[in-house]
N, C-alpha and C positions, 0 to 999 in steps of 0.2 A: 571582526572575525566571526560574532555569533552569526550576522547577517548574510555571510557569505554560504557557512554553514548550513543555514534554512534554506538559501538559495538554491544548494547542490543536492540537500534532500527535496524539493519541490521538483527539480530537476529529472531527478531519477524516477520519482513518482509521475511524473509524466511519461516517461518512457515507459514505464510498469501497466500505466492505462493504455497506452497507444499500442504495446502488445496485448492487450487483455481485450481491444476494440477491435483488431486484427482479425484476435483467433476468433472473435466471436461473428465478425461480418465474413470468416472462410469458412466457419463452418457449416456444413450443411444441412439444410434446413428440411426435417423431419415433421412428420404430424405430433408426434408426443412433445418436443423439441419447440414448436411453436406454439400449443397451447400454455407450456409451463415453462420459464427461465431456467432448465437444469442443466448439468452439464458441466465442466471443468472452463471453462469460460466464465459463465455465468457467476461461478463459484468464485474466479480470481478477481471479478470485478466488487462482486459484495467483500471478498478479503480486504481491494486495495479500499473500497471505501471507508470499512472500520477502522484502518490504518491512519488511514486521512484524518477522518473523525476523530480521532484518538489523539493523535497529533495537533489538531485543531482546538481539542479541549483544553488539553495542556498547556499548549502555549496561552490561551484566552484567559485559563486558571491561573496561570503563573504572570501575565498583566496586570492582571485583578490582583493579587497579591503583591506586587510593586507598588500598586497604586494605591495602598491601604486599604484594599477595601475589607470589610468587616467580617467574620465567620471563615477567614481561608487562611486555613495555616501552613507554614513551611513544609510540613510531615506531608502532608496530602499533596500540594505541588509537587514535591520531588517524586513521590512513590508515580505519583501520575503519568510525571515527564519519564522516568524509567520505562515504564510500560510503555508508552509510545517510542521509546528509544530499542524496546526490545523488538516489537512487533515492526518496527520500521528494519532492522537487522534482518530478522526471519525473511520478512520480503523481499529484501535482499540478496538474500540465500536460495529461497525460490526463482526469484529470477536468474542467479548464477547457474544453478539445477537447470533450468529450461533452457538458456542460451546452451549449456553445454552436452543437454539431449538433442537440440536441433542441431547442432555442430558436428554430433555423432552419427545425426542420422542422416545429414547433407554430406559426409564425405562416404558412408555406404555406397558399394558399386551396384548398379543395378544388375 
């Protein structure tokens, strides 16, 4: 069950990239734009990577703590995996936000 569960969040998270590689390869490419990564693009891409990261950690942390390893206690795994579990929701929510702005703004008549 856990397995299936990482599965379908990797899952999603691919999808989260592959819009975030989208907006960033449509959008137009600017002098200010192309000396510095800024942008709402740029921005969802460093989001989903923290997320990832965050996610990454936790699961690595809570390994290592099956495994016995030494200095990592229950308290810090869970608060850990919480925060990856929160921050993977939010993205989630962001990405519902954006499918449902581009939804509103594909069925506008021109």
């Amino acid at each position: 069950m856990a397995i299936s569960h990482l599965s379908a969040i990797e899952n999603v998270l691919a999808q989260m990239r592959a819009v975030a590689q989208a907006a960033s390869s449509a959008a137009p490419k600017t002098s200010a734009a192309s000396g510095a990564q800024d942008g709402f693009a740029a921005e969802l891409q460093r989001s989903l990577a923290r997320v990832s990261q965050a996610q990454n950690s936790a699961n690595a942390q809570a390994q290592a703590f099956e495994l016995g390893a030494p200095g990592i206690s229950l308290n810090d795994v869970m608060i850990d995996m919480q925060k990856a579990g929160i921050a993977f929701q939010a993205s989630i929510q962001v990405r519902n936000r954006l499918v449902a702005a581009y939804q509103e703004i594909a069925s506008m008549p021109i």
